[in-house]
C-alpha positions in Angstrom: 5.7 -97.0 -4.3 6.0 -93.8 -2.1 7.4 -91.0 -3.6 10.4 -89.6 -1.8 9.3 -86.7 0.5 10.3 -83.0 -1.0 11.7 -80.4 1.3 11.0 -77.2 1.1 11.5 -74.1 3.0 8.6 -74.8 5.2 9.2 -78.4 5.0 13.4 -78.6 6.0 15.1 -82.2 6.2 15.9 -83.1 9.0 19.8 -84.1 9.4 21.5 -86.2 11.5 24.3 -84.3 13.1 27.4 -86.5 12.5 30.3 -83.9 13.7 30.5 -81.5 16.5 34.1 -80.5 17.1 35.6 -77.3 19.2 38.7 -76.5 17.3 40.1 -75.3 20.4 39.6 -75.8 23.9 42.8 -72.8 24.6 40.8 -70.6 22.3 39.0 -66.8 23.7 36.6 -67.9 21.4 34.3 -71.5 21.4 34.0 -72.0 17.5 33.0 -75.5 16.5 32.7 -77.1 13.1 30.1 -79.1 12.1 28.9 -81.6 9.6 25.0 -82.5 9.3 24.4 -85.6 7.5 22.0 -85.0 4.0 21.9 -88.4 2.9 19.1 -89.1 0.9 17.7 -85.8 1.5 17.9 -84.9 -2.5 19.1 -81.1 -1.4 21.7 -79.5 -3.7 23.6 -76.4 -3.1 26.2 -74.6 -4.9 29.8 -73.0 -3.0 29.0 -69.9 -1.7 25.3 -70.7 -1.2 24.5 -71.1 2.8 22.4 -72.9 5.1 19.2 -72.1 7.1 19.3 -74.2 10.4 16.0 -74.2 12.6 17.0 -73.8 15.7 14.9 -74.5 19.4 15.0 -71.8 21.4 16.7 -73.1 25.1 14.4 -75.4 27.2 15.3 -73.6 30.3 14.8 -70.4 29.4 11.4 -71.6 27.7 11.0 -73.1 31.5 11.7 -69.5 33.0 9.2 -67.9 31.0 6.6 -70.1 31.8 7.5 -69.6 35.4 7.3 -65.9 35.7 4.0 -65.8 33.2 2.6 -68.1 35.8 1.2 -70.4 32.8 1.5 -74.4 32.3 2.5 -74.6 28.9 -0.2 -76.6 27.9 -2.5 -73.7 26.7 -3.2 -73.6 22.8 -1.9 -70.8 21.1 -1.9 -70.0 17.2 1.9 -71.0 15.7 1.5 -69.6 12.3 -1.3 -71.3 10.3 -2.2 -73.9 13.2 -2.4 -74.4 16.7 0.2 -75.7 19.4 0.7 -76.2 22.8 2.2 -72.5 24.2 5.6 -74.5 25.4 6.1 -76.0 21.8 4.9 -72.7 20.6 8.1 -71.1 22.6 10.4 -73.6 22.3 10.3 -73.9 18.0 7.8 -70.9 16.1 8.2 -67.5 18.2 11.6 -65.5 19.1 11.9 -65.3 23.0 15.1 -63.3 23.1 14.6 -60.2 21.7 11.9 -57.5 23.4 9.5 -56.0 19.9 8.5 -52.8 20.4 4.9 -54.2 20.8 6.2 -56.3 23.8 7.8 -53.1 25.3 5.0 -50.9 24.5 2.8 -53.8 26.2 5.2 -53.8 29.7 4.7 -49.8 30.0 1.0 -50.3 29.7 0.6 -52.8 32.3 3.4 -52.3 34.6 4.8 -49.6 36.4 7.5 -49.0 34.0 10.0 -46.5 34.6 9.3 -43.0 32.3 12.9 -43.8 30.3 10.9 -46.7 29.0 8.4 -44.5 27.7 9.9 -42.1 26.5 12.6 -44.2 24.8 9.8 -46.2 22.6 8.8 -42.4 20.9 10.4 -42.9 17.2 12.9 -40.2 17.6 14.7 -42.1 20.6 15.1 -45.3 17.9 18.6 -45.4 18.2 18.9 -44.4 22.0 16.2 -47.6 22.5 18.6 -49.8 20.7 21.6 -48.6 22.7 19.1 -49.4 26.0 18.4 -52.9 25.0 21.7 -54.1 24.5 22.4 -56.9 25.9 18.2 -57.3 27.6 15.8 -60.4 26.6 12.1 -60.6 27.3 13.1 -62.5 30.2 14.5 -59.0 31.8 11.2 -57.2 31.1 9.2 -59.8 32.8 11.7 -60.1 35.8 11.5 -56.2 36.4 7.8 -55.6 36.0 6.1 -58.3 37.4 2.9 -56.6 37.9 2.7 -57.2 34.1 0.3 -60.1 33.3 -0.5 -61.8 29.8 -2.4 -64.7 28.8 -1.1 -67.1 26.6 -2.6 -65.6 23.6 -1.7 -62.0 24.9 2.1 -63.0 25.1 2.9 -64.8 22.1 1.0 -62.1 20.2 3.8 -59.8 21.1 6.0 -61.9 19.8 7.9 -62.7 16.2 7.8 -65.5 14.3 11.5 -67.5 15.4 13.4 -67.4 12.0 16.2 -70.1 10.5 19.6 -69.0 11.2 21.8 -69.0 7.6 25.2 -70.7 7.8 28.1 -70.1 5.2 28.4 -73.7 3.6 32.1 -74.7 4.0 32.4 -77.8 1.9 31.8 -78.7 -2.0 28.6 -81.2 -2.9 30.3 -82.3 -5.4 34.2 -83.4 -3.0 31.7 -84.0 0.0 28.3 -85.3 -1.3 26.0 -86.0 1.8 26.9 -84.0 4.7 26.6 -80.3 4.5 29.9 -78.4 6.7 29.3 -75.6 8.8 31.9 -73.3 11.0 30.2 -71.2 13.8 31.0 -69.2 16.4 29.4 -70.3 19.8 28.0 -67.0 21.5 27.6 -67.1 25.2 27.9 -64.0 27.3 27.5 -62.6 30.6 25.3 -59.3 30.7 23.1 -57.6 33.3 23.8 -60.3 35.8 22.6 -63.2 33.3 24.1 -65.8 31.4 22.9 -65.5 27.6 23.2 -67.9 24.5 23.1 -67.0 20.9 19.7 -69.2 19.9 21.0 -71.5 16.7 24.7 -71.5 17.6 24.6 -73.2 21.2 21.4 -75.2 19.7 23.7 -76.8 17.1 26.6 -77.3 20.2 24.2 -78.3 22.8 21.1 -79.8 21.8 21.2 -81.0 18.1 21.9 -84.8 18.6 18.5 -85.8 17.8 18.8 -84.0 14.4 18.8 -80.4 12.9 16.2 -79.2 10.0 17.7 -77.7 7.6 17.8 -76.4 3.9 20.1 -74.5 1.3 19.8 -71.3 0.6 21.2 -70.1 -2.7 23.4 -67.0 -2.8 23.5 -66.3 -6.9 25.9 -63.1 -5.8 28.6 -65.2 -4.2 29.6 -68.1 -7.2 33.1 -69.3 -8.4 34.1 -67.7 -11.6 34.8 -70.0 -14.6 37.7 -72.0 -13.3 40.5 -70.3 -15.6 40.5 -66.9 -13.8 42.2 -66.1 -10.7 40.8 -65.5 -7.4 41.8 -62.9 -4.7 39.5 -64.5 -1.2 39.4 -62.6 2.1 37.5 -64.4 4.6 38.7 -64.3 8.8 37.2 -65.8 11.6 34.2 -67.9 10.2 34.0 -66.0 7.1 36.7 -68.3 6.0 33.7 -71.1 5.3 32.9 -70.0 1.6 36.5 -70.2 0.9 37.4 -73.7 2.1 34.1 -75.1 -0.2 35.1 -73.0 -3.1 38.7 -74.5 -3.0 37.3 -78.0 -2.6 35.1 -77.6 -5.7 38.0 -76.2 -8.1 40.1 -78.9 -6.5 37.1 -81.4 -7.9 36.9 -79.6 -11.1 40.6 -79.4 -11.9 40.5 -75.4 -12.6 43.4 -73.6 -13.7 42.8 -70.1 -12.0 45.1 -69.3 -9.5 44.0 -69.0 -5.4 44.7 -66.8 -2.9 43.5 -66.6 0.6 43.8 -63.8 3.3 42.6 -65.4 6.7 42.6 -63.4 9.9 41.7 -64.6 13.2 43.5 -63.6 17.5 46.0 -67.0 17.6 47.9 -68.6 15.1 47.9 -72.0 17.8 44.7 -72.2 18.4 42.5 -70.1 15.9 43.8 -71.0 12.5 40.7 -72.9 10.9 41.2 -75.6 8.7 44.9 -75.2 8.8 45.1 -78.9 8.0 42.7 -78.5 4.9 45.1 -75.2 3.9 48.5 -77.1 4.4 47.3 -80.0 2.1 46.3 -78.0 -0.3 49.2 -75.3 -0.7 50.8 -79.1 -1.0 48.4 -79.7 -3.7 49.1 -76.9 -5.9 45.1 -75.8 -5.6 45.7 -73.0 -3.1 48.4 -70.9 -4.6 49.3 -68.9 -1.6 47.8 -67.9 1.9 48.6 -64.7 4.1 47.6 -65.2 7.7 46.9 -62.3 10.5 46.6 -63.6 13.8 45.6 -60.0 15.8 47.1 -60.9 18.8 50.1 -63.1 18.3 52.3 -59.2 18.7 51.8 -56.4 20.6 50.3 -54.7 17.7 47.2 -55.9 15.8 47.5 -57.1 12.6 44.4 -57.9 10.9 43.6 -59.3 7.0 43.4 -55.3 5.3 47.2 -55.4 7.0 48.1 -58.2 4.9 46.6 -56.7 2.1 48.7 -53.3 2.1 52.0 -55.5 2.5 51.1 -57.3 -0.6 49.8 -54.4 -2.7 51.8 -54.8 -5.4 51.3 -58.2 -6.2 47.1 -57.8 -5.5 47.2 -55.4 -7.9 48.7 -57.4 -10.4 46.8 -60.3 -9.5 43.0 -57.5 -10.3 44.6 -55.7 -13.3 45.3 -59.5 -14.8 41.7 -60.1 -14.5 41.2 -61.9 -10.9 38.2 -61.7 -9.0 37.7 -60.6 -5.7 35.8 -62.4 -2.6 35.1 -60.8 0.7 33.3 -62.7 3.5 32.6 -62.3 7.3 32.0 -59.4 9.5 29.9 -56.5 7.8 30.2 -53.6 10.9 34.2 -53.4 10.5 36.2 -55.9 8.7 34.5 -56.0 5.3 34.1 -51.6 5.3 38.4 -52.1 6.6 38.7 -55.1 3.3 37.5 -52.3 1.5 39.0 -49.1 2.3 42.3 -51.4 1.8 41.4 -52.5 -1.7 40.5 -49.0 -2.5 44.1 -47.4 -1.5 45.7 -50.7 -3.1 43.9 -50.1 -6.4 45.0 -46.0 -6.1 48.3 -46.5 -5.6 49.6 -49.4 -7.5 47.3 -48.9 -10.7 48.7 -44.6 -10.2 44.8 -43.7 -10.2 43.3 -40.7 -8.9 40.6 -41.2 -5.6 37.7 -40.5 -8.1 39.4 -43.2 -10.7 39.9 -45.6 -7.9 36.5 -45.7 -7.0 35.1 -45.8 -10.6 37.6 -49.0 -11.2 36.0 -50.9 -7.8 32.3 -49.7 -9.2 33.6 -51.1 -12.3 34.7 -54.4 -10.6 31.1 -54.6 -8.7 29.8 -54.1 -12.1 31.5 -56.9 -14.0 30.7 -58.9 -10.5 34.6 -59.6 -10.1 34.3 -58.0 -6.6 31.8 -60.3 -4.4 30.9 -60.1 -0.7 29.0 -62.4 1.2 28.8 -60.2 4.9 26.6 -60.3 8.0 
């Protein structure tokens, strides 16, 4: 007999998407949930951990490429270890998005690239280059400069390796045992006069049907306490993933710690995930409260850390009783917002000086009660 195959890293499973659903067709936003089928994969993950998908890069902008590098596609190229045909090499192993410095450096040298160019790859223009490329693929570079010719070899050497996308897990193994549950937020955009598409997320909306690789990726950081203490869980938008697993597996587990969620997303009718999920359990008794901020349901914003001040009494009861704290989501503005928030909340209500306040949240990071998980 066969011994069943083990995945690994650089041997994912390959799942069997079994759910692709838009929460919202009103929705600014196109954020789907999914659920990829692990039957008899033997992969086990933990709430909190995530998930690396490996994506294919977009046929048609694989097609494009070709096109304007006037090659076939069926040159050999090296794709890690081994060889491939260049249009498998570009559609699976090598990012095509993004423009590496090397690839940059490459178009001034063989094109008649405009001096900003050049100057803006010298290492004290970093940030200047990154403000440049905002919004600009390969594609751009190649479009622009066509006097700028590479061999198959040539080109993909001036690329990087494509890398698995990691998901938030948003269900329990142990309430949902053979699918894995992911919520993502579709990217496509309009800039410099092209359409563009975030590589994994419209892979997993678009193309996935005949099957997604994937495997777990433990996050050690981010775990449920023991199931008698209370939790404090701030995750809008997508970030709300984690939360949504970890109360399915205290559901599972019976715990006796109290739950309380802070979700934040633009429209309470069309943007409030898993409101279904939430409603049943508040019914349940395993989610012990929820405070919702939907941004644009007013004329003024109201975002999670609003929620938070409204209820800073009570959150500071809930942290000087021993709860635990869980931020996930946005790292650029909402987490640094979560924080500022919790650091106020923690001054005011426990009477502590700025210094003290910020000694009590090192103390929390220290004791791990205060988590994040952000991106």
């Amino acid at each position: 007999m066969e011994a069943p195959p083990v995945y690994s890293r650089s041997h994912p499973f390959p799942g069997k998407m079994v759910v692709n659903r838009r929460f919202s067709e009103e929705s600014a936003k196109e954020t789907r949930h999914f659920e990829i089928s692990l039957k008899d994969s033997g992969l086990a993950f933990e709430p909190g951990d995530s998930m690396a998908v490996y994506a294919a890069n977009d046929p048609a902008l694989v097609d494009e490429l070709l096109k304007v590098l006037h090659l076939r596609g069926d040159e050999e190229v090296l794709a890690g270890k081994e060889t491939a045909l260049l249009r498998d090499a570009l559609s699976r192993h090598y990012s095509i998005t993004v423009p590496t410095p090397k690839f940059l450096k490459a178009i001034t040298e063989r094109a008649d690239a405009s001096p900003l160019l050049h100057e803006l790859l010298t290492p004290e223009r970093k940030g200047d280059l990154q403000q440049y490329l905002y919004g600009m693929e390969v594609i751009d570079f190649l479009l622009e400069h066509p006097s700028a010719h590479f061999d198959a070899t040539e080109f993909v050497g001036l690329l990087t390796k494509l890398q698995p996308r990691l998901y938030s897990i948003a269900n329990s193994r142990r309430a949902i045992p053979d699918s894995v549950h992911m919520i993502v937020d579709v990217i496509r955009y309009e800039s410099h006069g092209r359409s563009r598409k975030g590589v994994a997320s419209t892979f997993l909306a678009d193309r996935s049907d005949a099957g997604v690789l994937v495997y777990p990726t433990a996050a050690k950081h981010f775990r449920l306490p023991p199931d008698e203490v209370d939790m404090i869980m701030v995750g809008p938008g997508t970030g709300i993933a984690p939360f949504r697993a970890f109360l399915q597996e205290r559901e599972v587990r019976g715990a006796s710690g109290r739950n309380w969620v802070f979700f934040g997303s633009q429209r309470e009718s069309c943007d409030y995930f898993y409101q279904d999920d939430f409603d049943r359990m508040r019914a349940s008794g395993i989610l012990t409260r929820i405070d919702c901020a939907f941004s644009r349901d007013q004329d003024h914003k109201i975002y999670v850390q609003s929620r938070m001040r409204e209820n800073a009494a009570e959150i500071w009861k809930w942290l000087d009783g021993g709860a635990h704290f869980f931020v996930c989501g946005d790292a650029m503005r909402m987490a640094k917002d979560v924080d500022a928030a919790l650091r106020e909340i923690i001054q005011e209500q426990g009477r502590k000086s700025p210094e003290e306040a910020s000694e009590f949240v090192e103390q929390l990071k220290a004791d791990k009660r205060y988590k994040r998980d952000v991106y």
